[in-house]
N, CA, C and O of each residue as an XYZ file, in Angstrom:
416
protein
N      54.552     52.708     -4.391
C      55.754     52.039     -3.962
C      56.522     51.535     -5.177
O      56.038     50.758     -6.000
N      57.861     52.079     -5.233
C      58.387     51.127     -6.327
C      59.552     50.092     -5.774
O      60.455     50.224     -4.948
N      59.142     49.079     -6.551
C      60.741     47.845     -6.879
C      61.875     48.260     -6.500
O      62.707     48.858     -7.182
N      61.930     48.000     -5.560
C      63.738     47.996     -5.159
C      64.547     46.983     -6.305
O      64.227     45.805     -6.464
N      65.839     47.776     -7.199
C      67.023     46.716     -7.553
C      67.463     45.550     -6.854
O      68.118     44.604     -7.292
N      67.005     45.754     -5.686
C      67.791     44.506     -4.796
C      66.556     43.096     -5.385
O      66.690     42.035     -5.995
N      65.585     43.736     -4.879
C      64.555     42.322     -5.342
C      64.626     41.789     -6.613
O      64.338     40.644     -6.959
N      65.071     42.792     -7.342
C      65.278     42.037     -9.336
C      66.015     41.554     -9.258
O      66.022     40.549     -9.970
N      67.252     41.786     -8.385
C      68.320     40.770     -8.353
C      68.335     39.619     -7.825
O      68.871     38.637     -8.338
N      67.592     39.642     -6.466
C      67.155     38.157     -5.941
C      66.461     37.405     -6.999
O      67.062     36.487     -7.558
N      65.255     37.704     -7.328
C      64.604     36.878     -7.731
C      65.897     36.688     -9.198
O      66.184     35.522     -9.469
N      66.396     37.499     -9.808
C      66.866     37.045    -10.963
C      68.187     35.975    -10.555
O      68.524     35.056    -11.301
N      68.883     36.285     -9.188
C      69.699     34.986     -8.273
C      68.771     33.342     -8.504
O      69.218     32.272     -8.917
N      67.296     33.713     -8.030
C      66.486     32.417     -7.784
C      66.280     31.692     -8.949
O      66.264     30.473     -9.118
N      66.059     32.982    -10.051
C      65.428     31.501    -11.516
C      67.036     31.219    -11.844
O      67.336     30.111    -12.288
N      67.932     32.086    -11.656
C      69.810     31.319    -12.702
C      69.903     30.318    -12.087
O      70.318     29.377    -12.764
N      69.489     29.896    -10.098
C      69.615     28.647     -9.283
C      68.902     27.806     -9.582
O      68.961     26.666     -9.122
N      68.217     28.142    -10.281
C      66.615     26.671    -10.884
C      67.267     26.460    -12.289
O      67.536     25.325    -12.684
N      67.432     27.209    -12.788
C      67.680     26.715    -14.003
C      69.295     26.415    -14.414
O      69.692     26.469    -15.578
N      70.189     26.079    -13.216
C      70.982     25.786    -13.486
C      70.812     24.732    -12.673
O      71.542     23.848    -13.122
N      70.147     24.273    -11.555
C      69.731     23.267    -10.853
C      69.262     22.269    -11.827
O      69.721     21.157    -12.090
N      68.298     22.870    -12.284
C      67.391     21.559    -13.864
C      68.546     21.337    -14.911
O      68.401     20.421    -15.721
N      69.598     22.054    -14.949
C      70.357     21.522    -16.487
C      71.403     20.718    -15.717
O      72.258     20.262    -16.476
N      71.603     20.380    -14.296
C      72.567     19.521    -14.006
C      71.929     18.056    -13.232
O      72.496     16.966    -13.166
N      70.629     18.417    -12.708
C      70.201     17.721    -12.474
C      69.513     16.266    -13.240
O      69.682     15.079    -12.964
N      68.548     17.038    -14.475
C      67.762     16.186    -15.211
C      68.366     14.971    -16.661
O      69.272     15.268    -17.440
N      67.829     14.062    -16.682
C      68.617     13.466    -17.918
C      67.629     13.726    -19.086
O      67.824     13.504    -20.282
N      66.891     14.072    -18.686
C      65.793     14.651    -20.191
C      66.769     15.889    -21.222
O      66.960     17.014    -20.761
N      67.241     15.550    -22.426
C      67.541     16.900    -22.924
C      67.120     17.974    -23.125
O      67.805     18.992    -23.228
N      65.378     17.860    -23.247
C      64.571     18.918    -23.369
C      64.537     19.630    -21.900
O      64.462     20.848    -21.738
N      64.590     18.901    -21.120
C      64.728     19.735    -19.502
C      66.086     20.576    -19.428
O      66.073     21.740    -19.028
N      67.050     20.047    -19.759
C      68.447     20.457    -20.115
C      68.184     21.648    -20.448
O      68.202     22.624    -19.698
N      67.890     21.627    -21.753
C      67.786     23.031    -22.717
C      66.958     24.101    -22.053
O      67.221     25.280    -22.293
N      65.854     23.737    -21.133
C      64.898     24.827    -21.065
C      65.856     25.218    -19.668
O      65.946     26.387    -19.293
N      66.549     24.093    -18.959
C      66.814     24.985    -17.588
C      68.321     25.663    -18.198
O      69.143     26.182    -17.443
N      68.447     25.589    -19.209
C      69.767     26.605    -19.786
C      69.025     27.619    -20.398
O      69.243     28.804    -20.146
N      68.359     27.332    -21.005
C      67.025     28.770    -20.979
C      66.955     29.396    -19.921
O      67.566     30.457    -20.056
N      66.439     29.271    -18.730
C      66.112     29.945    -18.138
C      66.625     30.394    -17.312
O      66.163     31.225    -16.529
N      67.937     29.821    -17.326
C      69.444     30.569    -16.630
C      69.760     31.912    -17.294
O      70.069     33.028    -16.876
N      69.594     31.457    -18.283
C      69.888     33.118    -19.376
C      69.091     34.230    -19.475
O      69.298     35.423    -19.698
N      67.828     33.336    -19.186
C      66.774     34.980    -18.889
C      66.814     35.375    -17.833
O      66.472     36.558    -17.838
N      67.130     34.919    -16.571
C      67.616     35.021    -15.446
C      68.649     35.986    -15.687
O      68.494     37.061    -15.108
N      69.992     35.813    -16.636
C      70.745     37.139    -16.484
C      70.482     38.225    -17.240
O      71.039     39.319    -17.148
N      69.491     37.861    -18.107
C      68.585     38.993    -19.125
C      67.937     39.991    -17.724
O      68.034     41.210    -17.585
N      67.442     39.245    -17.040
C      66.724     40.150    -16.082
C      67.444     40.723    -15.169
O      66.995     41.720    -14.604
N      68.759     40.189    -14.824
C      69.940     40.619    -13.836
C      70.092     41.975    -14.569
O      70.049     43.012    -13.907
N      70.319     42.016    -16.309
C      71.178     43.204    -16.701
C      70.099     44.338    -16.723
O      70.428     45.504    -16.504
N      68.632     43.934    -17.024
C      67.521     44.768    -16.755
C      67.443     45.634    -15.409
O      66.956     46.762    -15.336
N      68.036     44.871    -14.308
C      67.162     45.343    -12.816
C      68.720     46.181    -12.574
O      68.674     47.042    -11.696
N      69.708     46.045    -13.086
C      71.117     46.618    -13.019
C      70.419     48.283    -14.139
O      70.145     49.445    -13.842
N      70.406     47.819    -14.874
C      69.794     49.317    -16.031
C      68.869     50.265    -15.108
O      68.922     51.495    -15.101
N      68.200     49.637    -14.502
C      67.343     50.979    -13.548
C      67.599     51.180    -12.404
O      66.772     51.344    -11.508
N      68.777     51.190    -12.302
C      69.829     51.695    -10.781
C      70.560     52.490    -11.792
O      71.675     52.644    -11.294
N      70.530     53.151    -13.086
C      71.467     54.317    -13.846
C      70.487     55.225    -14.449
O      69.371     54.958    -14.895
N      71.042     56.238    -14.388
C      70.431     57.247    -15.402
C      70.124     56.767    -16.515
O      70.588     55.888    -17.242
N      68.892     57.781    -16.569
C      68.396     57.556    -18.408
C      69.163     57.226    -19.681
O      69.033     56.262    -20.435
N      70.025     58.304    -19.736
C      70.622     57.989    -21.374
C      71.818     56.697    -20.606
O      72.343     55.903    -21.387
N      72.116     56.611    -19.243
C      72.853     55.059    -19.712
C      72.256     53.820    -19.551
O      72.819     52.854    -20.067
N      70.854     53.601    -18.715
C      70.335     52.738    -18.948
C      69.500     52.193    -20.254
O      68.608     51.378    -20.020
N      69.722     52.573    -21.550
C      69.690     51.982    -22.498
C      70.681     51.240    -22.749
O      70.288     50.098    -22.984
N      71.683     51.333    -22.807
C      72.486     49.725    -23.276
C      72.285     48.854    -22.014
O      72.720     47.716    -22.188
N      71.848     49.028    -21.021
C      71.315     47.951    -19.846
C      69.864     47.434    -20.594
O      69.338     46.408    -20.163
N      69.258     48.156    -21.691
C      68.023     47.679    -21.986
C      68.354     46.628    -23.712
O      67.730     45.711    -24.245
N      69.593     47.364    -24.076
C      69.251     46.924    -25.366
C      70.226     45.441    -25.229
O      69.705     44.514    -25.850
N      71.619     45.051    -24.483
C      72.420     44.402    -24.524
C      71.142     42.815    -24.346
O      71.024     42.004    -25.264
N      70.316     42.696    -22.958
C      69.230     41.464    -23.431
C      68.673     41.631    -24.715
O      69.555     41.024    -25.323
N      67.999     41.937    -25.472
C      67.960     41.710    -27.018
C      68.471     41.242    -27.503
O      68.042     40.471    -28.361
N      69.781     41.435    -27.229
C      71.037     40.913    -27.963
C      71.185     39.215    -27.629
O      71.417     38.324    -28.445
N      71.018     39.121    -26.487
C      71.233     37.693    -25.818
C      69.911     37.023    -25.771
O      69.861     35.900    -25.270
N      68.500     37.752    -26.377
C      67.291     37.041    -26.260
C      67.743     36.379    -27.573
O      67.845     35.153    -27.620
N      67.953     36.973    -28.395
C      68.215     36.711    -29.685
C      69.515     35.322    -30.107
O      69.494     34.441    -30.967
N      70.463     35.658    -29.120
C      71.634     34.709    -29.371
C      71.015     33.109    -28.196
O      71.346     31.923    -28.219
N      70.294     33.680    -27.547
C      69.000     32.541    -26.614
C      68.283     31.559    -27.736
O      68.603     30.371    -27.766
N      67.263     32.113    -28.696
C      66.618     31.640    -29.327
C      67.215     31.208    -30.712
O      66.506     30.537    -31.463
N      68.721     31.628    -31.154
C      69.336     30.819    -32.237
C      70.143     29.192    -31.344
O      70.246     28.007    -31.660
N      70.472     29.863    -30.393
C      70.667     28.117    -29.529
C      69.778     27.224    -28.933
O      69.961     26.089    -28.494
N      68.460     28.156    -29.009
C      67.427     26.666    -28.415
C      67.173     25.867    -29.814
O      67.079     24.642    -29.891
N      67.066     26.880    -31.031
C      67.078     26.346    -32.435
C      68.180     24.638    -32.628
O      67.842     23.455    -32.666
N      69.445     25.285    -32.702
C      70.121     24.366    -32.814
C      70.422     23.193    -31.795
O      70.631     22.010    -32.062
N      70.391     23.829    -30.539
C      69.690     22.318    -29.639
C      69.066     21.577    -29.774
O      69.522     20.435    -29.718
N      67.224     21.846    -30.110
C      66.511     21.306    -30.213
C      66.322     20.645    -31.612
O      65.464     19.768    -31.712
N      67.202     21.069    -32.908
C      67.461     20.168    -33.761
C      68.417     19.504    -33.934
O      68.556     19.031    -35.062
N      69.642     19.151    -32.692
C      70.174     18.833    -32.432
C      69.795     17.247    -31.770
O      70.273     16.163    -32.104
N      68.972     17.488    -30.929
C      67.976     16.378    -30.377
C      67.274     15.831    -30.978
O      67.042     14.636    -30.796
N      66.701     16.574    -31.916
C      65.939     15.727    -32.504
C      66.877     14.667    -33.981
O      66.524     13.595    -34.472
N      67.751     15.281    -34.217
C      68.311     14.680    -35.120
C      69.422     12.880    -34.530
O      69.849     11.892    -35.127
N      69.430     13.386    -33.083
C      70.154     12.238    -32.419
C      69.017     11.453    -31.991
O      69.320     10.277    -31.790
N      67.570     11.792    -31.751
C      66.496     10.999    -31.830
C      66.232     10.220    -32.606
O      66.400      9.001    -32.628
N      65.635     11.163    -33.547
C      66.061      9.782    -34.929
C      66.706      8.651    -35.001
O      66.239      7.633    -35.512
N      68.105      8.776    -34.367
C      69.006      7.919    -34.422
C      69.449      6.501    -33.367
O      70.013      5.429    -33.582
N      68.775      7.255    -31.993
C      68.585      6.336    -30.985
C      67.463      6.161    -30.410
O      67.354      5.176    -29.679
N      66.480      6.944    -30.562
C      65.249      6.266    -29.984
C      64.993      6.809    -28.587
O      64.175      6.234    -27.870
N      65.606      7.820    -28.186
C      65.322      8.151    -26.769
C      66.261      9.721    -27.137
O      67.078     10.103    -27.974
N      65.457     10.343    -25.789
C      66.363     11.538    -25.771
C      67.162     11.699    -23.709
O      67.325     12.697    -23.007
N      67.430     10.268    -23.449
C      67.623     10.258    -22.040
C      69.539     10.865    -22.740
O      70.258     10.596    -23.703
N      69.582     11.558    -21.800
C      71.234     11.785    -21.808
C      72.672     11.053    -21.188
O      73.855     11.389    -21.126
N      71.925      9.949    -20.801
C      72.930      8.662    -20.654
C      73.172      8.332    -21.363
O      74.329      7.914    -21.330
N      72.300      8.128    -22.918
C      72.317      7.458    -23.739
C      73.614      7.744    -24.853
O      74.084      7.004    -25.717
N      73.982      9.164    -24.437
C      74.921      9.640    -25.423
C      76.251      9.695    -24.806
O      77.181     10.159    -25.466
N      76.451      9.248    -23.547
C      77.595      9.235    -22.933
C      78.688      8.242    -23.771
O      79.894      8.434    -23.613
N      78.316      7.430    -24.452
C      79.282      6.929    -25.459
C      79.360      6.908    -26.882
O      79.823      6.085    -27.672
N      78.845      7.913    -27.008
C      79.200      8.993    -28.466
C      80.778      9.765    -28.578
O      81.359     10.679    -27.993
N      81.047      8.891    -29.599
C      82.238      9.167    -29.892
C      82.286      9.929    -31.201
O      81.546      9.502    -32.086
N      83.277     11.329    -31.553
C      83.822     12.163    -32.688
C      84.736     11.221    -33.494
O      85.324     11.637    -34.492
């Protein structure tokens, strides 16, 4: 039996709804970041389960374009998470109320 496209797409519908659920919901920044993480692999897997509903030679750029965005994923959890930590330092908490009166 194989995977129907339709089910990669649900489930890849279910984690973008969780993890966009956790980045609006939570005041933790680290919860923030991971449920914006996992919104994005969520459409990493959308463009995956879209690539094997095409022929061979065109479902490679359905395979290679996530790479591209795993990659542009893991230079922004970088700068997030030293982002946080550098405003840690500074206040003592990483609740996201706390920065609501941070001013440029």
């Amino acid at each position: 039996m194989e995977l129907q496209p339709i089910f990669i797409q649900l489930l890849a519908l279910v984690l973008f709804a969780i993890g966009i659920m956790v980045a609006i919901s939570r005041r933790n920044l680290f919860f923030v970041l991971m449920g914006i993480e996992l919104a994005l692999n969520a459409v990493n897997l959308s463009f995956v389960g879209f690539a094997k509903t095409l022929p061979d030679t065109m479902s490679v750029a359905g395979q290679i374009i996530p790479l591209f965005s795993i990659a542009i994923a893991a230079a922004e959890a970088c700068v997030g998470f030293a982002m946080v930590i550098f405003i840690f330092r500074n206040r003592e908490s990483i609740d996201a109320d706390t920065y609501s009166d941070m001013r440029g």
